[in-house]
PDB file as gemmi writes it, atoms N, CA and C in Angstrom:
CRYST1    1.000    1.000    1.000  90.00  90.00  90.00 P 1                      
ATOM      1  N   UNK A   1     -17.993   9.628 -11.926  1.00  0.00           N  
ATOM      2  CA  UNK A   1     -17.792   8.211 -11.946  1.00  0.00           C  
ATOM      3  C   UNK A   1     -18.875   7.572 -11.082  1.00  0.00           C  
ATOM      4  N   UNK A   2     -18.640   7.176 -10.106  1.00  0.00           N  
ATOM      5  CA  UNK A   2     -19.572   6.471  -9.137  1.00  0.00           C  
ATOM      6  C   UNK A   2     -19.957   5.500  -9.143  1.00  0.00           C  
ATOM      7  N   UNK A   3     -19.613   4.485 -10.077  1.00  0.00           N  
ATOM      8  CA  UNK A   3     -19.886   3.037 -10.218  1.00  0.00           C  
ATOM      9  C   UNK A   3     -18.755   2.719 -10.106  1.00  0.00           C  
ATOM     10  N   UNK A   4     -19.374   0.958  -9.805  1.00  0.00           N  
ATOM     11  CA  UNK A   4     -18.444   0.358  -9.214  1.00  0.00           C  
ATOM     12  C   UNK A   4     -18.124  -1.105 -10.368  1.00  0.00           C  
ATOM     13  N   UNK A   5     -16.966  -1.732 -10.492  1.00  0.00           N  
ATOM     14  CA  UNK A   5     -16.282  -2.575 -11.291  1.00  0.00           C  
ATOM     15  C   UNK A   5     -18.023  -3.240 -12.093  1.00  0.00           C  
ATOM     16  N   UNK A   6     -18.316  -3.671 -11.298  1.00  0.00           N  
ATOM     17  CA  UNK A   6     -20.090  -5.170 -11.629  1.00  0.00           C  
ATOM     18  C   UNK A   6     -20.248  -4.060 -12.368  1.00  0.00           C  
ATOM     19  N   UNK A   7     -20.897  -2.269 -12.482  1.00  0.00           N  
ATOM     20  CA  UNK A   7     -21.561  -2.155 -12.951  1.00  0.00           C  
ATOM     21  C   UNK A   7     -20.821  -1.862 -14.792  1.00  0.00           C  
ATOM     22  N   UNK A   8     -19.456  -1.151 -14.005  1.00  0.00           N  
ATOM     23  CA  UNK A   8     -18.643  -1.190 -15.352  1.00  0.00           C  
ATOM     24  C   UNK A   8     -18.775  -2.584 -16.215  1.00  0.00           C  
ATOM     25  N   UNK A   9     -18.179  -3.665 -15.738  1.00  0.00           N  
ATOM     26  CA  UNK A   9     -18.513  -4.960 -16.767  1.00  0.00           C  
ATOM     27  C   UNK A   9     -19.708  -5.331 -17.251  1.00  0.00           C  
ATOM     28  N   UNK A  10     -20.633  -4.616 -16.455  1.00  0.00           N  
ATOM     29  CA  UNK A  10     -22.365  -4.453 -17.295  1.00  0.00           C  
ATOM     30  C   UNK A  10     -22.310  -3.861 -18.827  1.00  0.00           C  
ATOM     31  N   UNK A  11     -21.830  -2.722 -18.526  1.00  0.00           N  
ATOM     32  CA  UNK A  11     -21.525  -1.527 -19.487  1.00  0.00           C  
ATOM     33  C   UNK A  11     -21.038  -2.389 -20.981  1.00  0.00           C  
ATOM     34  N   UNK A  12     -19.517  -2.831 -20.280  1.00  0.00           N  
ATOM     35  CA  UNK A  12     -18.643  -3.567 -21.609  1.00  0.00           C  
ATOM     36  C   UNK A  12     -19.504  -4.387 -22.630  1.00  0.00           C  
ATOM     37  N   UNK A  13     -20.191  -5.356 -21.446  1.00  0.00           N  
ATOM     38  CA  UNK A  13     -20.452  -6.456 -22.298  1.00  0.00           C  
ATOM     39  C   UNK A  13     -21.540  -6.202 -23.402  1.00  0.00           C  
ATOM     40  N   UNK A  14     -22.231  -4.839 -22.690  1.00  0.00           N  
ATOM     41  CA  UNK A  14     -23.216  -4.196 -23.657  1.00  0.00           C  
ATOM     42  C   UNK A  14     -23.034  -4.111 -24.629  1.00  0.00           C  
ATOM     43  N   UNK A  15     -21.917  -2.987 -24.740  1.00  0.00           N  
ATOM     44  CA  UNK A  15     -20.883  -2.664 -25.976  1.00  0.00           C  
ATOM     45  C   UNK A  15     -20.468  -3.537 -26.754  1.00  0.00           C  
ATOM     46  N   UNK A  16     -19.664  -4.808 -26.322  1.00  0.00           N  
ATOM     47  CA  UNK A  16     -19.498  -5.896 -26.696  1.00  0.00           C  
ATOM     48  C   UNK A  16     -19.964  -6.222 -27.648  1.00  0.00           C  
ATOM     49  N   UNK A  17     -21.564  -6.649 -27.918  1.00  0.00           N  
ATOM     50  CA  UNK A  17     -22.020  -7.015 -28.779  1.00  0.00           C  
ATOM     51  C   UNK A  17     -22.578  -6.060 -29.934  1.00  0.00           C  
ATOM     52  N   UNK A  18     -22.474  -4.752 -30.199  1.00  0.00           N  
ATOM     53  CA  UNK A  18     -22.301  -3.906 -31.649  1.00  0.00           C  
ATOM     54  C   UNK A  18     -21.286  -3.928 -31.382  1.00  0.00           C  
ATOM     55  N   UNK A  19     -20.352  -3.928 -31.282  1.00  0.00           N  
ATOM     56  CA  UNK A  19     -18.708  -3.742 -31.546  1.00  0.00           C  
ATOM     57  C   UNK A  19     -17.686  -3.899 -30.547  1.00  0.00           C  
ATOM     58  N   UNK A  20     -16.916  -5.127 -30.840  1.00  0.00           N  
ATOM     59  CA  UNK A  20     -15.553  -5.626 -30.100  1.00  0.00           C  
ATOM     60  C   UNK A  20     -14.907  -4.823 -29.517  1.00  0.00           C  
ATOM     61  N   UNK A  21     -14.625  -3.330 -30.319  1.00  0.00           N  
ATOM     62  CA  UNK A  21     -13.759  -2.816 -30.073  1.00  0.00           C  
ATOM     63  C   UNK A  21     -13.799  -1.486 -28.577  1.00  0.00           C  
ATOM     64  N   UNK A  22     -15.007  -1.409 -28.964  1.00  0.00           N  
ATOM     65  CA  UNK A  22     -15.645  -0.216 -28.265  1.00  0.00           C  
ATOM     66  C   UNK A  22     -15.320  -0.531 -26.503  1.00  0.00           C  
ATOM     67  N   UNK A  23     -15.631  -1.873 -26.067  1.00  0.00           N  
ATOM     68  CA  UNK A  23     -15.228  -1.705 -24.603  1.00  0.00           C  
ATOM     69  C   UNK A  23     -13.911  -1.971 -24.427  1.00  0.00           C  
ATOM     70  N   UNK A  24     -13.046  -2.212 -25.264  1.00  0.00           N  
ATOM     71  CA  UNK A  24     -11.449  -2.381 -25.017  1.00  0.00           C  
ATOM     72  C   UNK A  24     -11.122  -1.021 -25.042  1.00  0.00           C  
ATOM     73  N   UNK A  25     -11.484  -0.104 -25.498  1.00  0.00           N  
ATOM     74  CA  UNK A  25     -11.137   0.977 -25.699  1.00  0.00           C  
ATOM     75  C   UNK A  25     -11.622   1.708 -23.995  1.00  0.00           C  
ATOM     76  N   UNK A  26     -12.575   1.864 -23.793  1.00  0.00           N  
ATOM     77  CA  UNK A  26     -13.389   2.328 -23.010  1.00  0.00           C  
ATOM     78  C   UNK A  26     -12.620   1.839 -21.698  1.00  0.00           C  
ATOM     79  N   UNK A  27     -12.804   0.628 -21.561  1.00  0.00           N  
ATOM     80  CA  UNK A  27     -11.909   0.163 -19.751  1.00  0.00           C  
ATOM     81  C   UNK A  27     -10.762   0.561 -20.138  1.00  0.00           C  
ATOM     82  N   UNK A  28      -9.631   0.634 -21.192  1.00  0.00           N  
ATOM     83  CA  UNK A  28      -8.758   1.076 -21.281  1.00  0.00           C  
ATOM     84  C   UNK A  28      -8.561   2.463 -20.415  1.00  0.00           C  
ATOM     85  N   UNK A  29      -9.708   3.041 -20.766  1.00  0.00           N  
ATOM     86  CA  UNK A  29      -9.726   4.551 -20.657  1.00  0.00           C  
ATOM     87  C   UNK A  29     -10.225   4.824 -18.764  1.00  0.00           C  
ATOM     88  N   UNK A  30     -11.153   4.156 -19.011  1.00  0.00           N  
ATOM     89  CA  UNK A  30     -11.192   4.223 -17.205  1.00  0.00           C  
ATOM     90  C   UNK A  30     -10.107   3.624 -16.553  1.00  0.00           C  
ATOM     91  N   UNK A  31      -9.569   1.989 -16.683  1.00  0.00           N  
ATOM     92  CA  UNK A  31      -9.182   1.585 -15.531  1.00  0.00           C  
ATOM     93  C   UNK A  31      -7.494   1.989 -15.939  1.00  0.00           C  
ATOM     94  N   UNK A  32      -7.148   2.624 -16.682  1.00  0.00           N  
ATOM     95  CA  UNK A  32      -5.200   2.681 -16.969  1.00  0.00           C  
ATOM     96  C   UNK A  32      -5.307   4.852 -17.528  1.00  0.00           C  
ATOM     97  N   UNK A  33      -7.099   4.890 -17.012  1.00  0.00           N  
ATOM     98  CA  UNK A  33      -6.337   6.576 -17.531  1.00  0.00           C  
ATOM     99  C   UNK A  33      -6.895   7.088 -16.359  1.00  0.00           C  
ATOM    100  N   UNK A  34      -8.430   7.202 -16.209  1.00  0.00           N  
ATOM    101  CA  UNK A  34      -9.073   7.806 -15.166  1.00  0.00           C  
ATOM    102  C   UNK A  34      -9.452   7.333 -13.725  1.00  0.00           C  
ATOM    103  N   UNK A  35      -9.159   6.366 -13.437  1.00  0.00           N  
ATOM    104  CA  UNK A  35      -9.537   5.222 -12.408  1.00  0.00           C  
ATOM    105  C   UNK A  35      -7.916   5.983 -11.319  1.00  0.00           C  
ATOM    106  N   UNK A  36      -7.075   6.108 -11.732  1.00  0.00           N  
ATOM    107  CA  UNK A  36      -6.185   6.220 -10.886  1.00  0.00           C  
ATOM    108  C   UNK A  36      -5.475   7.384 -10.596  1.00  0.00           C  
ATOM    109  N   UNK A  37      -6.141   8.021 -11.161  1.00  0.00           N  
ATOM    110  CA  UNK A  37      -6.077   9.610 -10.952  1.00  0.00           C  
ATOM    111  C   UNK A  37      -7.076   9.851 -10.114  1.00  0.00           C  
ATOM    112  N   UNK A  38      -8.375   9.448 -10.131  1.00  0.00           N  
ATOM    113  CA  UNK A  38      -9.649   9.832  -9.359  1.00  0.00           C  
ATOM    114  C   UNK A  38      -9.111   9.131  -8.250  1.00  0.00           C  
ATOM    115  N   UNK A  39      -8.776   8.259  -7.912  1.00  0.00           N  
ATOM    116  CA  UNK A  39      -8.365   7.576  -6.366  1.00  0.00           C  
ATOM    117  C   UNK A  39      -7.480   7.891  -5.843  1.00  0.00           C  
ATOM    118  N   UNK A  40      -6.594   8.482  -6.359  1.00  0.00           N  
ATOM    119  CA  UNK A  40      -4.674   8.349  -6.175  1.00  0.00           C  
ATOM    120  C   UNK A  40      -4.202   9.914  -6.308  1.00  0.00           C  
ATOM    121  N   UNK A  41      -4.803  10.662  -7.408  1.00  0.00           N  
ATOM    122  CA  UNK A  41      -4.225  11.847  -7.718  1.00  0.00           C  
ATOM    123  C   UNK A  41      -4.734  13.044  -6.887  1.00  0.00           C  
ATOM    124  N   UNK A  42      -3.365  14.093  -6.871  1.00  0.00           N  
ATOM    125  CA  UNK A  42      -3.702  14.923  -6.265  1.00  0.00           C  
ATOM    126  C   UNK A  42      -4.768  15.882  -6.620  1.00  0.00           C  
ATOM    127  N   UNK A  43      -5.173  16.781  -5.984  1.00  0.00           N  
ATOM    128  CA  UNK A  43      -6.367  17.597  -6.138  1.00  0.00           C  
ATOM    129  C   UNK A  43      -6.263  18.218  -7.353  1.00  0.00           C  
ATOM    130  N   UNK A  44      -5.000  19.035  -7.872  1.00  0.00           N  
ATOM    131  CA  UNK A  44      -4.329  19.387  -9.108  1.00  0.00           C  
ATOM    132  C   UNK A  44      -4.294  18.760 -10.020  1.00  0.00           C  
ATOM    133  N   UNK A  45      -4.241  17.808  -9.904  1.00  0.00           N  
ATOM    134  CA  UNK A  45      -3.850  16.395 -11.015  1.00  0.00           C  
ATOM    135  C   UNK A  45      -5.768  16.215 -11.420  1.00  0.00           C  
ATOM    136  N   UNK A  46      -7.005  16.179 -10.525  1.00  0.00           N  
ATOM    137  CA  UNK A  46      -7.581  15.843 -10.777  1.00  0.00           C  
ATOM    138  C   UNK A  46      -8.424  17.026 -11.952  1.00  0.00           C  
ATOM    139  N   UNK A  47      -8.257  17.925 -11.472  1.00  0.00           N  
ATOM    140  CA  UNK A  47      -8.926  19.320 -11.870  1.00  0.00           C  
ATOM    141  C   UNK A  47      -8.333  19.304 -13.219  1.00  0.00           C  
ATOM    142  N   UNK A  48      -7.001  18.741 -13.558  1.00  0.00           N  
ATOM    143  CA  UNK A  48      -6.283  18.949 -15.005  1.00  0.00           C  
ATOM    144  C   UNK A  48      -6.712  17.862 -15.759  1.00  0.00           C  
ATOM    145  N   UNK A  49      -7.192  16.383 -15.429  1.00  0.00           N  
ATOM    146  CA  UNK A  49      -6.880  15.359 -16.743  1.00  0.00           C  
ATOM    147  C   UNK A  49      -8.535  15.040 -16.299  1.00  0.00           C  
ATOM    148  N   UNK A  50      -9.315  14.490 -15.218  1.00  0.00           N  
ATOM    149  CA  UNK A  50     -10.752  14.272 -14.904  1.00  0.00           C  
ATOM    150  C   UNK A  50     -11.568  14.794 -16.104  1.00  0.00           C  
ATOM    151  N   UNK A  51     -11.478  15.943 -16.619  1.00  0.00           N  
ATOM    152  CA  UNK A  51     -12.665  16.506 -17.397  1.00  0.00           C  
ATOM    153  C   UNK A  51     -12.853  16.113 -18.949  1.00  0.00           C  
ATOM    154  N   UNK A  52     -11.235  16.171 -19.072  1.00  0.00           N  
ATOM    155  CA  UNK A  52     -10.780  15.748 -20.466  1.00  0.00           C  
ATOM    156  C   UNK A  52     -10.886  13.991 -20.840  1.00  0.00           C  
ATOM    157  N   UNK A  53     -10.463  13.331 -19.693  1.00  0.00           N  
ATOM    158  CA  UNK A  53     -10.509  11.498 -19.511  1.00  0.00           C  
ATOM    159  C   UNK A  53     -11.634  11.553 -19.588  1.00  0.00           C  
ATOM    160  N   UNK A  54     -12.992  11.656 -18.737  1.00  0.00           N  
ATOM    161  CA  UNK A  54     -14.237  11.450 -18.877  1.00  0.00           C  
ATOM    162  C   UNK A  54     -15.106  11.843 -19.880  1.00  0.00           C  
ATOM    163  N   UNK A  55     -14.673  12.815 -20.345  1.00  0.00           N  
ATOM    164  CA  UNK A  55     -15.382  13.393 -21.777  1.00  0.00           C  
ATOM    165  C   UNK A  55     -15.314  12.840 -23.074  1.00  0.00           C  
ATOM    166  N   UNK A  56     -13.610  11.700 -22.910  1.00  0.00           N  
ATOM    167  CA  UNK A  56     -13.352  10.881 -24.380  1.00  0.00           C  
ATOM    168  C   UNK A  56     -12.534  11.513 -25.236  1.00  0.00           C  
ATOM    169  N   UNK A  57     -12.363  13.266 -24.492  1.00  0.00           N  
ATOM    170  CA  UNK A  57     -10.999  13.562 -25.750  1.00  0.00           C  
ATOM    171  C   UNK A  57      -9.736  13.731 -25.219  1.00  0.00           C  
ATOM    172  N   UNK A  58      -9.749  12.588 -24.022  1.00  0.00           N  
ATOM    173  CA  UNK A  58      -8.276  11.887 -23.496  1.00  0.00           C  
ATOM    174  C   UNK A  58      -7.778  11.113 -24.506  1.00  0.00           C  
ATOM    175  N   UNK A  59      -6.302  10.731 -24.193  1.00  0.00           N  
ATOM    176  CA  UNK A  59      -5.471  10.136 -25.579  1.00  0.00           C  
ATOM    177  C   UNK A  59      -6.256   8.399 -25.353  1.00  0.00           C  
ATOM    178  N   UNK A  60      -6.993   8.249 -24.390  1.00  0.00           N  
ATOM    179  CA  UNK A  60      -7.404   7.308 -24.036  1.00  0.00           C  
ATOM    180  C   UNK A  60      -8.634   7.023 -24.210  1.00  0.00           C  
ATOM    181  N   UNK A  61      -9.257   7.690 -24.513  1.00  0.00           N  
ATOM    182  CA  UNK A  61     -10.655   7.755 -24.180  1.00  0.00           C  
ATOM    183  C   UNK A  61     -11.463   7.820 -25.392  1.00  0.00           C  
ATOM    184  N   UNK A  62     -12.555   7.042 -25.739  1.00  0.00           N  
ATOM    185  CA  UNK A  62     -13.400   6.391 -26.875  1.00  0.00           C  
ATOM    186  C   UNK A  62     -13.633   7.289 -28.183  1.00  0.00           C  
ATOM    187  N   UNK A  63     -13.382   8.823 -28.394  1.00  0.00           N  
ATOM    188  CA  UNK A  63     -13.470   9.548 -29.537  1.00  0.00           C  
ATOM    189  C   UNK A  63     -11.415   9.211 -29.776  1.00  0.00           C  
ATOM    190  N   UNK A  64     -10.387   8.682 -29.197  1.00  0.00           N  
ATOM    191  CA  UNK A  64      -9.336   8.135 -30.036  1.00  0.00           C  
ATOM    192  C   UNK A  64      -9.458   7.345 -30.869  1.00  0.00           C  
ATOM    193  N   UNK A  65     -10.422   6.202 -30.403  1.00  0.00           N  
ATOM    194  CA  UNK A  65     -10.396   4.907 -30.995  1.00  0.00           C  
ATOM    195  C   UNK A  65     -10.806   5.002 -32.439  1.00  0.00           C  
TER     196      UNK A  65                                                      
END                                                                             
């Protein structure tokens, strides 16, 4: 991860314009899948869902959409 919110809404708005859908999907996926596990979750918790959330074949994450 390592960025911070400014640079994420950089990202979106990118996306934004080829396709609506693509950053709804995407902050979905960081800020309600991976965002609070990486801050909040235990060491266990991170080692299990981190690889899969960031990669996109989370139930959240941009190869769902």
């Amino acid at each position: 991860m390592g960025g911070d919110y400014f640079a994420l809404c950089l990202v979106l708005e990118e996306l934004a314009g080829s396709t609506p859908r693509s950053p709804v999907t995407l902050e979905a996926g960081v800020s309600l899948g991976a965002m609070p596990i990486y801050r909040f979750g235990t060491e266990e918790q991170k080692r299990q869902w981190l690889p899969m959330l960031t990669s996109g074949r989370g139930p959240l994450g941009p190869a769902s959409a």
